[in-house]
C-alpha positions in Angstrom: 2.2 -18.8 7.5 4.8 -19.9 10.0 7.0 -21.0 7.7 6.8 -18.0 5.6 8.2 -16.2 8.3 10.8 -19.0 9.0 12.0 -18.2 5.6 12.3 -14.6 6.1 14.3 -15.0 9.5 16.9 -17.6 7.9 17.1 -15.2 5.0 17.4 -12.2 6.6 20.1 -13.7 9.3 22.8 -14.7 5.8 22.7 -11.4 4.3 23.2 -9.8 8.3 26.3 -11.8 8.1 27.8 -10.6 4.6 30.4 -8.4 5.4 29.4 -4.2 5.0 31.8 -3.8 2.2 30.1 -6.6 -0.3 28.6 -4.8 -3.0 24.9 -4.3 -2.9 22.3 -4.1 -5.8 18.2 -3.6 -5.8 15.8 -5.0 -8.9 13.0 -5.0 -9.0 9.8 -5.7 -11.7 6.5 -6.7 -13.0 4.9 -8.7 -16.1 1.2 -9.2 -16.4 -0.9 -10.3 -19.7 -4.5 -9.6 -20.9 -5.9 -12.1 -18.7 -4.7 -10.0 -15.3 -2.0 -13.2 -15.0 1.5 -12.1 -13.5 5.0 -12.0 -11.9 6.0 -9.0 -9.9 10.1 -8.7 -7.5 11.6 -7.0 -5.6 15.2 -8.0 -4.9 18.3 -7.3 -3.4 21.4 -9.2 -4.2 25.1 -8.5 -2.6 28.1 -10.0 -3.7 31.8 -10.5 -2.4 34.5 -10.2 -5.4 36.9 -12.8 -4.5 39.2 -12.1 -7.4 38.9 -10.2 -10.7 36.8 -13.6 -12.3 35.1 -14.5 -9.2 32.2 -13.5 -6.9 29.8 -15.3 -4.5 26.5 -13.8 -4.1 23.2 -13.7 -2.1 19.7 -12.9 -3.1 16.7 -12.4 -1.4 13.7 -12.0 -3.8 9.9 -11.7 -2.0 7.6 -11.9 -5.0 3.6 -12.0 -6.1 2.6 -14.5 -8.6 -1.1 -14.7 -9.8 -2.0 -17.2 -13.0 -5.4 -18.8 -14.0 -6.3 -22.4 -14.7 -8.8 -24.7 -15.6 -10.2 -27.5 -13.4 -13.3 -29.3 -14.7 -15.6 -26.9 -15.5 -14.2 -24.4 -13.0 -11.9 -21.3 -14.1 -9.6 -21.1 -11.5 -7.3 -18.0 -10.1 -4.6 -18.5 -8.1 -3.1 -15.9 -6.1 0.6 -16.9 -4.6 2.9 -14.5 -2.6 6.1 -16.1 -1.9 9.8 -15.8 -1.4 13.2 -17.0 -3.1 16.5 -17.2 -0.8 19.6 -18.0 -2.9 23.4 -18.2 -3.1 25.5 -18.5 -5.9 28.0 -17.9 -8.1 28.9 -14.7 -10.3 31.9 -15.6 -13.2 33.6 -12.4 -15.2 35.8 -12.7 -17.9 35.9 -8.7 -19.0 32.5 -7.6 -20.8 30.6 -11.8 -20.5 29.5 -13.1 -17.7 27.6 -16.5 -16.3 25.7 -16.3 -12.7 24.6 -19.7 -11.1 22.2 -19.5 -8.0 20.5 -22.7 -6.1 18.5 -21.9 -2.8 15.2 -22.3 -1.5 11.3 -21.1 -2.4 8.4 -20.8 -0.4 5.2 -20.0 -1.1 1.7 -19.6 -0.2 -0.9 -20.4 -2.6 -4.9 -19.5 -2.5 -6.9 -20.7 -5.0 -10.6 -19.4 -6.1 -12.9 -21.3 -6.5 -11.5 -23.5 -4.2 -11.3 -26.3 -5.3 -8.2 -29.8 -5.1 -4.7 -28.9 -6.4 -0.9 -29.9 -5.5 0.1 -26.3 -5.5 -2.5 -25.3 -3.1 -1.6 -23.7 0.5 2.1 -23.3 2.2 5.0 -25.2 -0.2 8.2 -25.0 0.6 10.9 -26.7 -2.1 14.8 -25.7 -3.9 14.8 -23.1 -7.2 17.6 -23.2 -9.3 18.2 -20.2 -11.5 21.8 -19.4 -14.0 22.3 -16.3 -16.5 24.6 -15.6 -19.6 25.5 -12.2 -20.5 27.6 -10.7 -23.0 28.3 -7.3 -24.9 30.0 -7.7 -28.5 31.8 -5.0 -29.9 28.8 -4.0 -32.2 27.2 -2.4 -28.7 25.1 -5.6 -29.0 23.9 -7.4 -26.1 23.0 -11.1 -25.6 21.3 -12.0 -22.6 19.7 -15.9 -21.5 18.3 -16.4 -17.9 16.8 -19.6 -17.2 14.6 -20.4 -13.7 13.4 -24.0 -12.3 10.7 -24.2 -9.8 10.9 -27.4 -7.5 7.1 -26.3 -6.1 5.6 -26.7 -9.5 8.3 -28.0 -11.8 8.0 -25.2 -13.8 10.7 -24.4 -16.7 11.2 -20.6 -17.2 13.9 -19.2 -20.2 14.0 -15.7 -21.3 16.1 -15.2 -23.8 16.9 -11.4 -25.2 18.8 -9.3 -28.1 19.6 -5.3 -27.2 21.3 -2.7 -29.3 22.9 0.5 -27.6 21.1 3.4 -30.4 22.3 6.2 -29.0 25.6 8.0 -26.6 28.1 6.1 -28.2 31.1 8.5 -27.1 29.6 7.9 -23.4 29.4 12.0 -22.9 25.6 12.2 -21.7 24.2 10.7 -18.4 21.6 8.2 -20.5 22.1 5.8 -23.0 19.6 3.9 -24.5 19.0 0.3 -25.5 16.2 -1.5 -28.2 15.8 -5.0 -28.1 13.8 -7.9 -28.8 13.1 -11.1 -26.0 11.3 -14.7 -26.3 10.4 -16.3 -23.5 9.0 -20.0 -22.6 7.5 -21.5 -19.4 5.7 -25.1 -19.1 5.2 -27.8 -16.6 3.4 -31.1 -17.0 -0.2 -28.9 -17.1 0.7 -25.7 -18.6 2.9 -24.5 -21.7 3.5 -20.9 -22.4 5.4 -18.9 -25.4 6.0 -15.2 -26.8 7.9 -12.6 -27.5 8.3 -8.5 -27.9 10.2 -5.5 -27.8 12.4 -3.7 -25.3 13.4 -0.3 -24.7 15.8 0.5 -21.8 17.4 3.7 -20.3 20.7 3.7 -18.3 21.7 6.2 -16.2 25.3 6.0 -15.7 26.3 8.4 -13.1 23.5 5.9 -10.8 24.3 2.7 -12.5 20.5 2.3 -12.7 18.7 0.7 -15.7 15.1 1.2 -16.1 13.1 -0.9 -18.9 9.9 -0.9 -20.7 8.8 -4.5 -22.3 5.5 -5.5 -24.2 4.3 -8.0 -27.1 2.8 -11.2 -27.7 2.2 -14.4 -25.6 0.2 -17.8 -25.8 -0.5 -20.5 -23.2 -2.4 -23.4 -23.4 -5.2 -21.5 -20.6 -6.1 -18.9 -23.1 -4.5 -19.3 -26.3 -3.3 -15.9 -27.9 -2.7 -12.6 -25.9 -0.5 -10.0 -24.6 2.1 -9.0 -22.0 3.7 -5.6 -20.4 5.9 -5.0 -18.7 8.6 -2.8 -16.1 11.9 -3.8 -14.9 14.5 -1.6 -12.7 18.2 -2.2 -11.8 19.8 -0.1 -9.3 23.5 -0.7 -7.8 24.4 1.0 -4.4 
């Protein structure tokens, strides 16, 4: 557990140093399927604008990953608290942009039973994570995001299609958003696939976004199922 707090201190120290006038954002959400596996965040990311295209960024991300999986005869559960520090890049070109992040993961995984894996105890290795986003003139959004794990070599993309459905002259305080997402995740051991439906309020006076996600997954530990899911985006 040393290292875990190791991580926090060297974390915590960077965003000390970002100067008071960066700007500041909290996210923070939770996914979990039928089978009680999941992801759950909470983030805070400041960036620096360097010019009107340009920003370099921080995140520091402590999450809670649990997932299942089968060893012999044995169901196993692993339960795996951990911590992302990253730095990157944030590109702007008017309503599009494209964030790249590289930085560092720890975590510290219990398995039960307990039985032989590479995952298992205190890991420490590099993530990599980038985003695309885009509004069209049709009030449509595009959004890609796309993670790689250096602890398990795992491949995450999301990949998602919203429509703005209602305050289209801007006048009211909410607007809401309808979408649909896929998403994929595999390693050498595990492959995962789905997709659902999205419905998303944002509160402009707060720039805050607040979504509600659900629908249908398969992996190759339980074949077909579901997900749900919350997500919240708050800028200071």
């Amino acid at each position: 557990m040393k290292i875990f707090f190791h991580s926090i201190a060297i974390s915590l120290a960077f965003f000390l140093t970002v100067p008071v006038y960066a700007e500041t954002s909290i996210f923070a959400g939770g996914e979990v399927d039928n089978h009680a596996q999941g992801f759950t965040y909470l983030g805070l990311e400041l960036s620096k604008k360097l010019n009107d295209n340009f920003s370099l960024a921080g995140r520091l991300m402590p999450n809670y990953l649990t997932y299942q999986f089968r060893s012999g005869s044995d169901l196993v559960r692993a339960q795996s608290p951990g911590l992302y520090g990253l730095i990157g890049t944030k590109l702007a070109w008017g309503q599009t942009s494209v964030d790249l992040f590289g930085g560092v993961e720890y975590r510290h995984t219990n398995l039960k039973p307990d039985v032989s894996s590479s995952t298992k105890g205190d890991q420490v290795s590099g993530i990599v994570q980038g985003a695309f986003d885009t509004w069209i003139p049709s009030r449509t959004n595009f959004n890609l995001f796309v993670s790689f794990s250096g602890i398990s070599t795992f491949i995450y993309e999301r990949g998602r299609i919203k429509q703005q459905v209602t305050n289209f002259d801007y006048k009211d305080s909410n607007t809401i958003n309808l979408g649909v997402e896929q998403i994929t995740g595999r390693n050498a051991d595990f492959t995962e696939f789905g997709g659902g439906l999205i419905f998303e309020v944002f509160n402009i006076p707060n720039s805050m976004a607040f979504s509600v996600r659900g629908g249908y997954k398969h992996d190759t530990t339980f074949g077909h199922g579901g997900y749900g899911g919350l997500e919240l985006y708050k800028r200071l």
